[in-house]
N, C-alpha and C positions, 0 to 999 in steps of 0.2 A: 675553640667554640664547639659546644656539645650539639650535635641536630638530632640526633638518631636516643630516642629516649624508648626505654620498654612499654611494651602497648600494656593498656590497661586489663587490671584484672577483677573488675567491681562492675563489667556491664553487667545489668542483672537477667535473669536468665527469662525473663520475662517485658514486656515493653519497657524502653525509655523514658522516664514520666517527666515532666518538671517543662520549661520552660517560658512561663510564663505569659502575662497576655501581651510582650510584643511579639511573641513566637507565633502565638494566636494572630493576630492581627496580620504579622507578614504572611501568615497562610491562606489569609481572605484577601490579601491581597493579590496572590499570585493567583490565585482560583480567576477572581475577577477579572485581572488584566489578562491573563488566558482567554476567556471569555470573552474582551473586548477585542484581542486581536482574533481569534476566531468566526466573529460575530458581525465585528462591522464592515459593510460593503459588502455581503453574500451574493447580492441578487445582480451586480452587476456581471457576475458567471452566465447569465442565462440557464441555460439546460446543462451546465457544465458539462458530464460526456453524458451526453443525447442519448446514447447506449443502453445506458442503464436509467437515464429519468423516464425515454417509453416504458422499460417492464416496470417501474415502479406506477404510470400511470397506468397502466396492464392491470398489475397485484391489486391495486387498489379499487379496480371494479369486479375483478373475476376473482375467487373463492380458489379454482384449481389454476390460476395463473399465478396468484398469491402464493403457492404450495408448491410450486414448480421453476417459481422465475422465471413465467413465459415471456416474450420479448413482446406478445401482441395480445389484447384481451381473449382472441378465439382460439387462443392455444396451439398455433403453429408449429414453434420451436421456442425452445429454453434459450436464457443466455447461455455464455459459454462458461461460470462459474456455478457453484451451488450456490441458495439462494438466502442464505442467512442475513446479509447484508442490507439485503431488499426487502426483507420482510421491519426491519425499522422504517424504513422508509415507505414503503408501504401503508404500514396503519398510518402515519404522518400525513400525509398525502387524502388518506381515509379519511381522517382528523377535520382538517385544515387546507382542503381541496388540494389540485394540482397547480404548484407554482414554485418558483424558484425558492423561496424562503421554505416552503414546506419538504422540500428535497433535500435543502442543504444544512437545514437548520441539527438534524439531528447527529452528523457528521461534526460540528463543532459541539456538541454538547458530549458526543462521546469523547474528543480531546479533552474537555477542560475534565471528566469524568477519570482518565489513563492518567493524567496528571495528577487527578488526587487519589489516585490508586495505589501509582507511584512515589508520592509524598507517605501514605499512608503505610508500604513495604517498607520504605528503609527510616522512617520513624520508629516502629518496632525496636530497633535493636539500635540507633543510632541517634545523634542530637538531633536537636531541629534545625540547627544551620546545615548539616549533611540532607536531611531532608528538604529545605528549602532548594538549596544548591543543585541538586536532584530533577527535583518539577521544574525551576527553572529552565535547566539546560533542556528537559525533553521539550516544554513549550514551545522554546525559542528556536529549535533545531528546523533547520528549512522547509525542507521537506515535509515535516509533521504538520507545520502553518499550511504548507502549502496540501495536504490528505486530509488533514480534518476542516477545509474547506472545500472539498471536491465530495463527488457523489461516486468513489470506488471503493472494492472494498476491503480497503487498506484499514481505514478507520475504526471500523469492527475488528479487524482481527489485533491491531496490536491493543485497543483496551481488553480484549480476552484474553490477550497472551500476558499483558500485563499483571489483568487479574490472577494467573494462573502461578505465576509467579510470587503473587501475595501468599495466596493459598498455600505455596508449601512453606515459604516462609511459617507460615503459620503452623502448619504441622510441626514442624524442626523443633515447637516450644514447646510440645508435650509427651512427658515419658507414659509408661504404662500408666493406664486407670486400674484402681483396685479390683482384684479378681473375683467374677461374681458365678451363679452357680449353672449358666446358660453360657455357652462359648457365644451364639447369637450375641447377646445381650451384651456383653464385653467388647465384643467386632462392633456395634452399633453404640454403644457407649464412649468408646477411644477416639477422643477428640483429633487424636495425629490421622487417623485412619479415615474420619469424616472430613477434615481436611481436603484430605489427598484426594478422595474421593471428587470433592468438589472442584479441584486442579482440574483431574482429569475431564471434567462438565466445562470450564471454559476449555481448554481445550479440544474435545471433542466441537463444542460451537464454533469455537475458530475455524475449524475443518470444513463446518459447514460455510462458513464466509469466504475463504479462500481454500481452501483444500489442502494439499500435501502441503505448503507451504507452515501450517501451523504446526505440523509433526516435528519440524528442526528441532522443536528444542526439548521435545517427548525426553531423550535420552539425558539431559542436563538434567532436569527436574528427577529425575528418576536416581539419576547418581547422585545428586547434592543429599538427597534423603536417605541414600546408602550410605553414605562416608561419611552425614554429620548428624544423623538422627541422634538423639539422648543418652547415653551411657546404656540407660536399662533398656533400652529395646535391643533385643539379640538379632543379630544376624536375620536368623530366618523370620524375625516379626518384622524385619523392616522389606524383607522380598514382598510378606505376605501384604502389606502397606503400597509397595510400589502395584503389585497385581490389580489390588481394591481402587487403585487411581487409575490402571488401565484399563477396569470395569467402566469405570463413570465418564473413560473415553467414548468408548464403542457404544454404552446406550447411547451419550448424547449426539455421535455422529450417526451410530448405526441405524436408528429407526426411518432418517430419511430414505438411507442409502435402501435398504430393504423396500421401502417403499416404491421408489423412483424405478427396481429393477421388479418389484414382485405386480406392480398396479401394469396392465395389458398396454402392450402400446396405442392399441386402438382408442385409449382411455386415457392418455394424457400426451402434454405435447412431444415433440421430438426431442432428443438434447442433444443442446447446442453443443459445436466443438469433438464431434465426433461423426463418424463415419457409418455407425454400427447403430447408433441409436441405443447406446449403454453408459450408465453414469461411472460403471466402473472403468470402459473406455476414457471417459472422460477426466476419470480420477490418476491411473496411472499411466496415462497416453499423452493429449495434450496438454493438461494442467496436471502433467505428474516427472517422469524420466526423460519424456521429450525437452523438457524445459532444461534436464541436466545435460543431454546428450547434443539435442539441436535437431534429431530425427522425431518433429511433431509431423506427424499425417496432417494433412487440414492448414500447417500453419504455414508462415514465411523461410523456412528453410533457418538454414546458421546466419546468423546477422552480428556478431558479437566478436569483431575482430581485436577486440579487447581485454576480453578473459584471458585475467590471469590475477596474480598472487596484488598487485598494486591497482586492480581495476576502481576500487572505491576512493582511491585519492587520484584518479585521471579527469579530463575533460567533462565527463558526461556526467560524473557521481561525487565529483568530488565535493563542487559548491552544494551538492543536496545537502549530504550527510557527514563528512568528513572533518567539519570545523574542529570538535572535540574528539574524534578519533585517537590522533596520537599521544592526546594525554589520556585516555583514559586505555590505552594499551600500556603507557608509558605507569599507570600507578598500578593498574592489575600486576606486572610483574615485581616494581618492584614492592607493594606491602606487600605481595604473596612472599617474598624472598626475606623481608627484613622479619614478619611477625613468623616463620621458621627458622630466623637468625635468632630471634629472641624471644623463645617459646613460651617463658613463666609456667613452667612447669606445675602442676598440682600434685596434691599426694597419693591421687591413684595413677601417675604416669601419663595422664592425658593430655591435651594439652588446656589449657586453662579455659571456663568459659566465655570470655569474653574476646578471648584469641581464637575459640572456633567459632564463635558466632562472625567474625571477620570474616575467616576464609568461607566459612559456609556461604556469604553475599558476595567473597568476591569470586568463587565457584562456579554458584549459579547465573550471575551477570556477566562473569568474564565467557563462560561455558556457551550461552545466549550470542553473546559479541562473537566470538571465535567460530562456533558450527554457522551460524547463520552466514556472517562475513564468508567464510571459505565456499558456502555453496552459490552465493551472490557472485562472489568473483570468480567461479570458474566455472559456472554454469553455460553451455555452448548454445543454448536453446533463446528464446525472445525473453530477455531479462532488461524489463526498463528500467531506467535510472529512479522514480518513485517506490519501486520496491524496497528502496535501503530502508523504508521508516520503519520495518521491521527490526532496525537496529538500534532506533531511536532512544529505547527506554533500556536497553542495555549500556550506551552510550553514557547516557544521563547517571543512571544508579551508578555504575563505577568511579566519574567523577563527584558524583556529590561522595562516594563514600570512601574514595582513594583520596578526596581532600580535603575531607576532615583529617581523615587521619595524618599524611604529608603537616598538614597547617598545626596539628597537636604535637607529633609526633617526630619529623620528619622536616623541618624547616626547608633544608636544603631543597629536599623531594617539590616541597613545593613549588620553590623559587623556580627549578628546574623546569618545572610541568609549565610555570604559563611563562614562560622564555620560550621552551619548545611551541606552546599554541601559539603564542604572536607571531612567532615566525612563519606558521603553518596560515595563519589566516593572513597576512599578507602576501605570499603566494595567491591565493585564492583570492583575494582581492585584487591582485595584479591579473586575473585572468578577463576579467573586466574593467579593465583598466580606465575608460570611459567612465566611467560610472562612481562617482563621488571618488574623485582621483586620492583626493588628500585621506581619506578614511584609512587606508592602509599606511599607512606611513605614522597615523596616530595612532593604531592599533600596535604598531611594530615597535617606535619606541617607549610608547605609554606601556606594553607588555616589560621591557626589558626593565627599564627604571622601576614599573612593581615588584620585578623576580626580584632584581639587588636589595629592593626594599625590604622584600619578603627575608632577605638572608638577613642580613641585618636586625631586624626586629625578632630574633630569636632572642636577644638579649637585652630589649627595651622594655618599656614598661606596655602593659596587657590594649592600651588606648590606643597606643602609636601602631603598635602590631593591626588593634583592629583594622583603625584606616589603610594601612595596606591592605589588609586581608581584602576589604572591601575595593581597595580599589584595584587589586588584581583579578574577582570577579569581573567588576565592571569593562574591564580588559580586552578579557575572555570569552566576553559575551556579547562583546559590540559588533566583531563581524558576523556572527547569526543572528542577532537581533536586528541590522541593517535587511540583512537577505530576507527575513524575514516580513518585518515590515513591508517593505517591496513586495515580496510573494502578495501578501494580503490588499497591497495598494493596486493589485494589476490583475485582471478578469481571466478567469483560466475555462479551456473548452476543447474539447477535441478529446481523441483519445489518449495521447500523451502527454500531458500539463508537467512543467517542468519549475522550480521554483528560484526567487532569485529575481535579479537583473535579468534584462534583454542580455543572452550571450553565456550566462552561467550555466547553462546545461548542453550538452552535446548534442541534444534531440535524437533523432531516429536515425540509425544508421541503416544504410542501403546495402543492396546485394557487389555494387561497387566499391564500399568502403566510405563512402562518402559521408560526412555529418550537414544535417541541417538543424533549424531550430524547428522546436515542437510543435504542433499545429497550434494555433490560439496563442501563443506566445507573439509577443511584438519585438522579435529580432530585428538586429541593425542588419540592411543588406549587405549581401557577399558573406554571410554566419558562417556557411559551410559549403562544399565542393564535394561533389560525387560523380558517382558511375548509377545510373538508375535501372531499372530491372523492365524499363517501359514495354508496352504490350506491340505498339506500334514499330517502330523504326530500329530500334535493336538498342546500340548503346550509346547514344550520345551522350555527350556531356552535361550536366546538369546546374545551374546552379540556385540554391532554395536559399529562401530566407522568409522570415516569417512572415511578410505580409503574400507571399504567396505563388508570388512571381517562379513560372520556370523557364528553364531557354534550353532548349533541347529539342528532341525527336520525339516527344510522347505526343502524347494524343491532348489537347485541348491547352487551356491555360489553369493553374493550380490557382484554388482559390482557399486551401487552407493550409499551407506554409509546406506542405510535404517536398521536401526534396526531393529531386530526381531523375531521371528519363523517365520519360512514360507513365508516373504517378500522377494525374490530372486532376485538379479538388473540383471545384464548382463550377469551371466553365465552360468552356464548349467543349465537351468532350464526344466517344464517341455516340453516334444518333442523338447530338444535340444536349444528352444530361448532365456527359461529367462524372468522374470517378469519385465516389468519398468512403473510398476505407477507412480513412482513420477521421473522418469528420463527416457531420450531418448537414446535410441541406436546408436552406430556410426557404423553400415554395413561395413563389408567388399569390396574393390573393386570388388571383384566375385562377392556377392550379388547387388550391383548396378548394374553391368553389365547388370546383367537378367532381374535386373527390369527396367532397361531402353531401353532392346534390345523389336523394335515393338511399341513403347511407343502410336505412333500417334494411334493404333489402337482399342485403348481401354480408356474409360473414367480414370478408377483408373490405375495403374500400378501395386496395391496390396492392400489386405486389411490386417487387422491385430484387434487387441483386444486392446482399448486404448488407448487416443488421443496424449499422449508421447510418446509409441510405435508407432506409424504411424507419428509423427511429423523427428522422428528420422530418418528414410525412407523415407520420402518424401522431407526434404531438404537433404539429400545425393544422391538421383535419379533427383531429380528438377522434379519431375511430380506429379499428386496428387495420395493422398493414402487413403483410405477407413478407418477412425477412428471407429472401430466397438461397440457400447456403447455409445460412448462418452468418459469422462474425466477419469472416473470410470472405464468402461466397463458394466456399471448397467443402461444405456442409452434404452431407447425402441425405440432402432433403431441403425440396418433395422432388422425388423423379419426375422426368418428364411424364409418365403416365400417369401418375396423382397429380401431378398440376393439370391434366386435359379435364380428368376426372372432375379436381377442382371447376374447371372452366366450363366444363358440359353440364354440371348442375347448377351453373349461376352464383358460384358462391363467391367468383372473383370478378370486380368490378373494371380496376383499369393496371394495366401494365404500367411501370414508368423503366420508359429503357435509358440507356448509355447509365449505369450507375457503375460500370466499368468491374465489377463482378466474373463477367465473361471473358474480357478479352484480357485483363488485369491481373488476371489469376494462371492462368497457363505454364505459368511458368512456376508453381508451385505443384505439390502435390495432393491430393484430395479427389472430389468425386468432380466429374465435369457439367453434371447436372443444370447445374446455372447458365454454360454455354449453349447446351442443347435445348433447352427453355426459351434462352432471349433468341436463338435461331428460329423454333418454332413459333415463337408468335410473332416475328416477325415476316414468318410467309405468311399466314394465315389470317393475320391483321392490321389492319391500315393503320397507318400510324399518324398525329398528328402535334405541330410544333406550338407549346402552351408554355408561354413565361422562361423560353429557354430549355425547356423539357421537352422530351418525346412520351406523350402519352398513346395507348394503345387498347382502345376498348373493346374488354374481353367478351363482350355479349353482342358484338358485330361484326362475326368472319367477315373477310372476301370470300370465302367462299367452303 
């Protein structure tokens, strides 16, 4: 039996045309039902992470909060990202007031947007079952369900990265334009060179969404246009090509950055995530090398006892993103091997065009998969398990394009590939094993009986073959479509939102080693076992799970699933508030009251230790709240001398202490300012117990 047949030599050097209107149809279809899994149940999130829905209600009043990503309308402090991501959410917000749907809404509309992005790259050069197959897998991928329903800024950057990917795609189709009598005119006429140009503009935006993270794949894109640009563009037209796309980087990143470092400090807010009070700090510090190394000033120290070469198919990252992992490693290598096994040679020596238009996608997508995975898994710095969705549309593009060709070309390849993923998703279905028991076991063997089928119907007729083909998809796609669904069925909050069943993410790991589940998750108790880094009693024993319970030596009772010693979420913690680094507080109507009785009179309405601690407070009061630290509470800013400053001109209303900033933090590195702070006003002012709070009004020393 023949499997292995020569790749074709008739893709035409220009889009894929033809398909017809079920092609059409199946692709309003997938748009839509993206759309409806993205779409329906938003608002049961609430403020998803609080974090970012204050600067968005921030941006959406203030002009230079809007331009800076301040965390609070009077411009205090920045988040600790740039603010590209917020400023969609933003206008939205602007739009359509402050509320759950207008936060979250634009975050699923960018999904179903990367999906038809992504349909839209590898239709160019490929069928429409490849490109269906394609948007499928990135929809259905967990994690993506679970980003393009949350308010981070994940969302944003992989539809720019996606876009960015189209774009050179796009370039790759065009040889020189005709030489005209202005080299200008020629440079601005060369559709490959506008292109590229335009690559470099989402990715320059990406930068602005999340930052260093969108540069991974800078070098992909750049080499895929070296090695498989046109015949006619020489050498040095294709440098001068990559240069013109690292131009349309730096204006589109650079204008902020210039901005953020050239406009006086005195003249906008602090930013967030650094120490220095510099965005370039903030670029190659903590959202830059520290994240590679694990030496972040400001952040949690190494937490990442996990790094290493197999971290994306472990406990914490596997059910994210790993379902189609091994088959789409599994087809990058081998069509890269078999379409250099069987070149079809042309007669200038090249290799054929419709065998380098292959490798040119499987290049750039494998290229995408390989650098980003490598820095995901060996990164020593705070790398959450949501970050893989950065992987997602690389993921997708290889299988839908590694399985056309397998299912054309390659029978065997194919049978092979979903034998490999049934087995891989039954694992991962066994890691939750609770949780629709029988699923795996119908994935596993319903996978194998389609591989044999799939062999098989290499010599049946074209009908039989289909029903396989389709029902080996359907296979393949059951255990992410399950986790999916799920994701989307279950209200995600906090700072770490994890996707899946109760139990399929590994949540936050501790300075002990310990896993819990992620805050806002509804974990079966007993999830995880640690050693906590608590501020109180030193190292007790810990045990978390996601409704919140801790038993340990730390300070108060955890009310937002943090595992640990000494991590305390909303309950008594200490001076009565409660620690919520990684989750916001919901105030009492009594504490609102207060902070909103007088409100016009005062810049903040309150300050507090912690940018989820005051985000929490400040959309339940709707006025801004003084994030003291930043993200952390390890922020150098405001010193204790600008906070009196603050306090002696009236501009700050009331303290809210125990938000666990001060004593929670000590054991990291950064500035201690937030200690020195909650000490000083605590001599100096009386403090009173409201709703479980300690509040502290700043405009009546003792003395």
């Amino acid at each position: 039996m023949t499997t292995i047949e020569a790749p074709p030599t008739a893709l035409p050097e220009t889009r894929v045309r033809g398909g017809g209107w079920r092609h059409r149809a199946a692709y309003a279809g997938l748009l839509v039902g993206t759309a409806v899994l993205y779409l329906v149940g938003l608002g049961s999130s609430g403020w998803a992470n609080a974090f970012y829905s204050a600067a968005a209600q921030a941006g959406a009043s203030n002009v230079t909060a809007f331009l800076f990503g301040s965390s609070d309308g009077a411009n205090a402090i920045t988040v600790d990202k740039t603010p590209a991501f917020l400023w969609v959410i933003d206008i939205s917000v602007r739009l359509f007031g402050l509320n759950t749907w207008s936060i979250l809404v634009p975050q699923a509309l960018e999904g179903v947007a990367a999906v038809a992005v992504l349909y839209a790259t590898v239709r160019r050069w490929f069928p429409a079952g490849a490109a269906l197959l394609a948007g499928a897998a990135l929809a259905l991928t967990p994690v993506a369900t679970l980003m393009f329903r949350f308010n981070n800024p994940d969302a944003l950057l992989v539809l720019l990265l996606t876009a960015a990917a189209y774009a050179t795609t796009r370039a790759l189709e065009h040889d020189r334009p005709a030489p005209v009598a202005s080299r200008l005119r020629s440079l601005v006429g060369d559709r490959a060179v506008r292109w590229l140009f335009l690559a470099g503009v989402f990715v320059g935006f990406g930068f602005l969404a999340k930052m260093l993270q969108a540069l991974v794949i800078v070098p992909v894109l750049a080499l895929v246009h070296l090695a498989y640009a046109p015949a006619g563009r020489r050498m040095r037209t294709r440098v001068r090509d990559v240069l013109v796309g690292g131009l349309g980087l730096v204006l589109a990143a650079g204008w902020w950055i210039a901005l953020a470092e050239l406009v006086p400090a005195a003249d906008r807010p602090y930013i967030g995530g650094t120490q220095h009070n510099s965005v370039l700090e903030l670029t190659f510090g903590y959202n830059g090398f520290g994240r590679l190394t694990g030496d972040e000033t400001g952040g949690l120290g190494n937490m990442n006892a996990d790094a290493g070469p197999l971290r994306l198919f472990g406990s914490e990252m596997g059910g994210q993103i790993s379902w189609l992992l091994p088959a789409a490693l599994l087809l990058l290598v081998a069509v890269l091997w078999l379409t250099w096994r069987n070149p079809d040679r042309d007669t200038d020596g090249g290799a054929a065009p419709a065998v380098r238009r292959i490798r040119a996608a499987l290049v750039l997508w494998g290229g995408w998969l390989v650098l980003t995975g490598a820095v995901i898994s060996l990164a020593q710095g705070i790398i959450h398990p949501y970050y893989t969705v950065a992987l997602a549309p690389a993921i997708a593009a290889l299988v839908g394009i590694g399985g056309w060709y397998a299912w054309r070309y390659a029978r065997l390849l194919a049978a092979g590939t979903v034998a490999v993923t049934a087995a891989w998703s039954y694992v991962l279905l066994d890691r939750t094993s609770d949780w629709q028991p029988w699923l795996r076991y119908l994935v596993l063997f319903g996978g194998l009986l389609t591989a044999v089928a799939l062999w098989l119907t290499a010599t049946m007729s074209r009908r039989v073959a289909a029903v396989a083909g389709i029902a080996a998809v359907a296979t393949v796609l059951a255990g992410p479509l399950a986790y999916s669904v799920s994701t989307a069925a279950s209200p995600h909050t906090g700072a770490i939102p994890s996707a899946g069943p109760a139990g399929a993410g590994g949540g936050f790991r501790t300075a002990g080693g310990g896993n819990g589940a992620p805050p806002g998750r509804n974990a079966a108790p007993g999830a995880g076992n640690g050693t906590g880094i608590g501020p109180a009693n030193g190292n007790g024993p810990a045990n978390g799970n996601g409704n919140g319970s801790a038993n340990g030596n730390g300070i108060g009772s955890s009310g937002g699933g943090f595992p640990g010693n000494g991590f305390p979420g909303n309950g008594g913690g200490m001076r009565g508030g409660g620690m919520n680094l990684l989750d916001a507080p919901t105030p009492t109507a009594a504490v609102v009251k207060l902070l909103q009785a007088n409100h016009s009179r005062y810049s903040w309405v309150a300050a507090t230790v912690g940018s989820n601690s005051a985000a929490g407070y400040q959309l339940a009061a709707g006025y801004p709240v003084m994030a003291i630290g930043g993200f952390n509470g390890t922020d150098a800013y405001p010193t204790l001398a600008q906070f009196r400053e603050y306090v002696a001109a009236g501009r700050i209303h009331w303290f809210v202490g125990g938000s666990g900033g001060g004593a929670g933090m000590r054991a990291t590195s950064g500035s201690q300012a937030a200690q020195r702070i909650e000490s000083w006003v605590a001599a100096h002012h009386t403090g009173r117990t409201v709703g479980g709070v300690t509040l502290y009004d700043l405009t009546a020393p003792t003395s």
